[in-house]
Structures are given as structure tokens and as C-alpha cells.
C-alpha positions in Angstrom: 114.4 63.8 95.0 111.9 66.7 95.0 112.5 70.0 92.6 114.4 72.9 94.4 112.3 75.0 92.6 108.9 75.6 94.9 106.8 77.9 92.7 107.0 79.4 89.2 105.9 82.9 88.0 105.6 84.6 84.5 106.1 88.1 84.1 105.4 89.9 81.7 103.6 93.0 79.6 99.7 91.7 79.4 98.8 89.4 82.2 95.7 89.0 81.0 96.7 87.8 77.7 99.1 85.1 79.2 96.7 83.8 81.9 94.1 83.4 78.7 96.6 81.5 76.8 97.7 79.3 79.8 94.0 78.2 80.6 92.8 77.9 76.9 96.2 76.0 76.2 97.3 73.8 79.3 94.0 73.8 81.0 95.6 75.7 84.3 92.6 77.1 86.5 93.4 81.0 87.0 92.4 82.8 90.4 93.0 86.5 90.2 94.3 87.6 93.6 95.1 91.3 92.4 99.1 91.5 91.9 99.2 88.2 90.6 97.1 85.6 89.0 97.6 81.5 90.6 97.5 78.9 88.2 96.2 75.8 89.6 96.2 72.3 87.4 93.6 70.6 86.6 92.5 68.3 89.9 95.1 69.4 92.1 93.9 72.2 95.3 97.0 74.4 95.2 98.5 76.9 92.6 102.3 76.2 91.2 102.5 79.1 89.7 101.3 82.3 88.7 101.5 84.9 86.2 102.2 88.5 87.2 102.3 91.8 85.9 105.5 93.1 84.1 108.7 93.6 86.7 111.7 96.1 85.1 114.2 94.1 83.8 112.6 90.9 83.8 111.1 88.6 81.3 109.1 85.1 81.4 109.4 82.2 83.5 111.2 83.1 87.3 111.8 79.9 89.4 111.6 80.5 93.2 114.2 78.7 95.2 113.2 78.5 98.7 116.2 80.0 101.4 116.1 79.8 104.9 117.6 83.2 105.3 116.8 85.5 102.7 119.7 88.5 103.1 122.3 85.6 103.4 121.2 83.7 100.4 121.0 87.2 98.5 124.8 88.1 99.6 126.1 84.5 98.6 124.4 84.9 95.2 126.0 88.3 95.0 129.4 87.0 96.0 129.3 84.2 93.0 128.5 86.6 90.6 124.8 87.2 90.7 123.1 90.4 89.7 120.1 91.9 92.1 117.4 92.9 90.7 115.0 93.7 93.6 115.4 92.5 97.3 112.8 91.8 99.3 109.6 92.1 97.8 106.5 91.3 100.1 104.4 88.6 98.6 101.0 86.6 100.1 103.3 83.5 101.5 106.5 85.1 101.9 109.3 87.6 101.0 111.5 87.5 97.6 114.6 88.5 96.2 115.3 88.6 92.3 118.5 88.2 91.0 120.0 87.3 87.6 122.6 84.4 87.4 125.9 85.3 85.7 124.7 83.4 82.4 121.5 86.4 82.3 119.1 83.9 83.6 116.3 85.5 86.5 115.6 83.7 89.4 113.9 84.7 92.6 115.5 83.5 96.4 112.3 83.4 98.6 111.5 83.4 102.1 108.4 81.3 103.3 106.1 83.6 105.5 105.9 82.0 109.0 102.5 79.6 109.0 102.9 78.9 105.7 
């Protein structure tokens, strides 16, 4: 069964200082597209991840689940305890919520951009 989890982005205080240490350590390709920074590995054509400048209130690795309706998936998170964090963010493939599960962990509900 595939991962729920369709991308991955670290967020943090020095960007540049993270995508440096994920290159030098994992050999990830870095492509700076201005708000964020893809990772790509090594032989493979398309990012997994990227790292990203510092969000209020979040720290480290997000997961993306991808929803089929954004506002729905942000009210059921809501009404099972979730916290929002910021609703929807416009990104280069899509729209994003972030939330926080009960248990304090972040995690982003996201939209895939039509053509994507």
C-alpha cells in the first residue's frame, strides 16, 4: 500500500543551513524555487520534499496528507480535536492547511492544484 503521506517539508529558522546539511548529509539535490527549497534524491526526477523558511508555531518535519476537499477535511480535523494553525496557504502545486493533532504533532491537509 502506498504512504498517505505525498510530500514532506522542514521548517525551520535557517533554511539555508538545513538544505546544506540535507545535501552534504543524505546527498538530496536542492533546487531553490524562492519560498521553499525541493529536495530531489539522488537519481530520481521529482522532489519529495522540501525545506522552507520558518512558519509561527511550527517546527521540523510536516507531512502532507492529500484531501479531496480541503475546508471539509480542515472542519473534520477540527471536530476530532485538531488545532489550526493556518488554512489555506497557496503553494506551487496546490493549497494547504496546517493543523496540529491533539498529541502536538503538525501536519499539513493539502489540496492538489488542478493539472497537477
Amino acid at each position: 500500500m502506498p504512504s498517505p503521506f505525498v510530500w514532506f517539508d522542514n521548517v525551520g529558522g535557517n533554511r539555508a543551513a538545513t538544505t546544506d546539511f540535507m545535501t552534504n548529509a543524505f546527498g538530496w539535490a536542492p533546487k531553490d524555487i524562492g519560498p521553499m527549497t525541493f529536495l530531489t534524491a539522488e537519481g530520481e526526477r521529482m522532489p519529495f520534499a522540501a525545506t522552507t523558511d520558518a512558519m509561527e508555531g511550527v517546527t521540523g518535519w510536516v507531512p502532507y496528507l492529500e484531501v479531496d476537499d480541503l475546508a471539509a477535511a480542515v472542519e473534520n480535523a477540527r471536530a476530532h480535536g485538531a488545532e489550526i494553525i493556518a488554512e489555506n496557504l497557496k503553494g506551487p502545486a496546490g493549497d494547504a492547511s496546517f493543523i496540529r493533532d491533539p498529541g502536538g504533532a503538525p501536519l499539513a491537509l493539502w489540496k492538489r492544484a488542478a493539472g497537477m
